[in-house]
N, C-alpha and C positions, 0 to 999 in steps of 0.2 A: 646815588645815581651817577649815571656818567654820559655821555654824551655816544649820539649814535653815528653810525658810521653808514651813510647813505650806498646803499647798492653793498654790503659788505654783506657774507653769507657765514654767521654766527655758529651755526651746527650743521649736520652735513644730511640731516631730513630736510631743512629748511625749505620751505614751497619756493616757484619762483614769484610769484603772487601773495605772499607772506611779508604781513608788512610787519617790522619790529619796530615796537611802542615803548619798548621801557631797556634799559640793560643795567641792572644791579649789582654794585662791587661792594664787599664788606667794608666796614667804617676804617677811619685808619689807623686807630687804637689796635686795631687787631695788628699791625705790623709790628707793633714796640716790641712785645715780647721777642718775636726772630729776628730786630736788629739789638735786642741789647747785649747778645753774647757777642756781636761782632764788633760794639759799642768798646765792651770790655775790654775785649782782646787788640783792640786798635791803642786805648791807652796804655795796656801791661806792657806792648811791643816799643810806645814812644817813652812810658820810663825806662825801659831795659836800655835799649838804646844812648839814652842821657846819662845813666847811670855807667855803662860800658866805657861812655865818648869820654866819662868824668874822670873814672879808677885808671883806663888803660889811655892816657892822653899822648905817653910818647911812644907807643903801640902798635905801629900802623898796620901790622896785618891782624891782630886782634882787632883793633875800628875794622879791619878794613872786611873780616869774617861774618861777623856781628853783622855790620850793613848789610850784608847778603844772608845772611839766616834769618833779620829781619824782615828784609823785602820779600822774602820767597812765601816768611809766612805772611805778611799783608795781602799779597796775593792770594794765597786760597781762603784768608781770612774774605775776602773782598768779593771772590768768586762765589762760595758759601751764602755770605748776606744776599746775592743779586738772586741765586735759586731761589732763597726763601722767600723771597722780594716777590720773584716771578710767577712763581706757585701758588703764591693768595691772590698777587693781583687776577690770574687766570679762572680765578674760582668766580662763576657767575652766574648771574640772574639773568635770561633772555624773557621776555614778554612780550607776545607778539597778538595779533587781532586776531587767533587760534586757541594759541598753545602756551604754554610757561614751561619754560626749558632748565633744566639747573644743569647748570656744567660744574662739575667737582675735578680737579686736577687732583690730579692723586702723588704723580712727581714730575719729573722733567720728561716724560716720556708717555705718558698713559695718563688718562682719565675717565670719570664715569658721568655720560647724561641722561639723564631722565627728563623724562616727555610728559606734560599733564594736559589734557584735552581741558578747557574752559568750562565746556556743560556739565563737567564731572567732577568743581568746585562747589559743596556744600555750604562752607562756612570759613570764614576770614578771621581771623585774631594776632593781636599785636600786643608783644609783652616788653617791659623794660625792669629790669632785675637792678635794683639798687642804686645810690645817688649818682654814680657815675656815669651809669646810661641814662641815666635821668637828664642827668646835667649836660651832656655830651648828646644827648638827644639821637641814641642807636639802641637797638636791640634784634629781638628774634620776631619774626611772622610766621604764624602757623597754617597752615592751606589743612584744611581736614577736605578730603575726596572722598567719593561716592565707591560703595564696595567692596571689598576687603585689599585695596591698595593701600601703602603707606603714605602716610600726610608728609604735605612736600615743607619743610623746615628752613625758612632764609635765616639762619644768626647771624645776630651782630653786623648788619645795615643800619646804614642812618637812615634816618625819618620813619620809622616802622611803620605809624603810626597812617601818616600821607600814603604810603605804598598800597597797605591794606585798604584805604580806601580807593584808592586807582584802579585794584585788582578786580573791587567787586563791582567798578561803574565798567570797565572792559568785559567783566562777564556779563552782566545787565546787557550793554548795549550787542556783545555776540547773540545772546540766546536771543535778545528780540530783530538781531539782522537773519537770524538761523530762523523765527518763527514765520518773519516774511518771506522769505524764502521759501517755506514748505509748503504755504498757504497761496504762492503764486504757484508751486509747482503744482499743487491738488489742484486750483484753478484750470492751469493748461492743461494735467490730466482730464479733470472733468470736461471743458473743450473738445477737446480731442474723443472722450466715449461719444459728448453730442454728436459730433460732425460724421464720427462713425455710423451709431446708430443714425442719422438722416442721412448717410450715403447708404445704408442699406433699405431703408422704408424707400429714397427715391428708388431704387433697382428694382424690388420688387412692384413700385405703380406703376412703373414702365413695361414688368412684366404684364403684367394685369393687361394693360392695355393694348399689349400689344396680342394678346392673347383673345379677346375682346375683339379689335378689328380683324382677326383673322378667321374667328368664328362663323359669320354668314357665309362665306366662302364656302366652307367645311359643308356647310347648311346645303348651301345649292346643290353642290356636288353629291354629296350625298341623294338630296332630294332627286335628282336628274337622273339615277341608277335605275328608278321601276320604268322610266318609259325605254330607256334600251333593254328593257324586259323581254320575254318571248308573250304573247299574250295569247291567254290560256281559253278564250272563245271561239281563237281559229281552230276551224277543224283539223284533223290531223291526214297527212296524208300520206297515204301506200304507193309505194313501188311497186 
């Protein structure tokens, strides 16, 4: 684990409302291997050197050659170690109240991240291979996901063990902030059908009624047409 970097934007999806929970760096057994070549070659350059300063002592531009074919190689010997150095530390685990991000550094220039949405965590397992990781207390976490995606693979982190369970109480607690959520939004939906359907039953009693007090009206009028009638008892009369 490594400490988080408040207000820092980890990957370049990242929400701005994305809060990051966890940031995972591999153990530091994983570096020994890419410093022990530069390990080597730091002591092979300080015996040559000792060895050179011993045979050629009254020498000076032999010393004085040597000291520069040495330092030149220290330097890239130097430069070398800091890439390799750079390139694991870069390798990361992002975990966030969403998503679980894995950043792969691939070299000093390019990398690959992959995105794993929370609801679409199956199952959690943590394995440690042998007395080393045993002892040293690192290994591998396996994410098995939902569908024919590839399972997201953390090797060789410390505490495998504690992460896996971290991973599965952040998805626990998503999916039941996600279930509130949809069960407030069906509420407001359903709300809103109510308010709908009684702003239409009001629209329509208002028609009614209004329909209603305008009726007698109709009535009268109507009724009032036979006495402006011609009436048919009077006699008719000739010109």
């Amino acid at each position: 684990m490594t400490g988080i970097i408040k207000g820092h934007k980890y990957f370049e999806t990242q929400e701005p409302n994305e809060n990051v929970l966890k940031v995972v760096r591999r153990h530091w057994v994983v570096y020994l291997p890419s410093m022990a070549v530069p390990a080597v070659a730091y002591l092979a350059s300080i015996l040559l050197f000792l060895y050179v300063a011993g045979t050629f002592s009254g020498n000076e531009f032999i010393k004085g050659l040597v000291t520069i074919i040495v330092s030149v190689f220290l330097l890239f010997v130097t430069l070398f170690a800091y890439i390799n150095w750079l390139i694991n530390y870069l390798k990361i685990q992002v975990i966030t109240d969403a998503h679980i991000v894995d950043i792969d550094q691939l070299n000093l220039f390019s990398r690959k991240i992959s995105e794993l949405d929370l609801e679409e965590i199956q199952d959690i397992s943590a394995t440690k291979k042998g007395v080393l990781q045993d002892f040293l207390n690192y290994g591998d976490v396996v994410i098995q996901t939902a569908g024919e995606r590839e399972n997201f693979i953390f090797d060789k982190i410390p505490e495998p063990d504690q992460l896996a369970r971290d991973v599965m109480l952040i998805r626990d607690q998503y999916n039941k902030n996600k279930r509130g959520f949809d069960l407030t939004m069906s509420n407001r939906i359903d709300g809103q059908k109510e308010d709908a359907t009684s702003t239409l039953q009001n629209y329509f009693l208002n028609q009614n009624n209004v329909n209603q007090t305008q009726s007698p009206s109709q009535d009268v009028e109507y009724n009032a047409q036979p006495s402006a009638s011609v009436n048919s008892n009077q006699p008719f009369e000739q010109n």
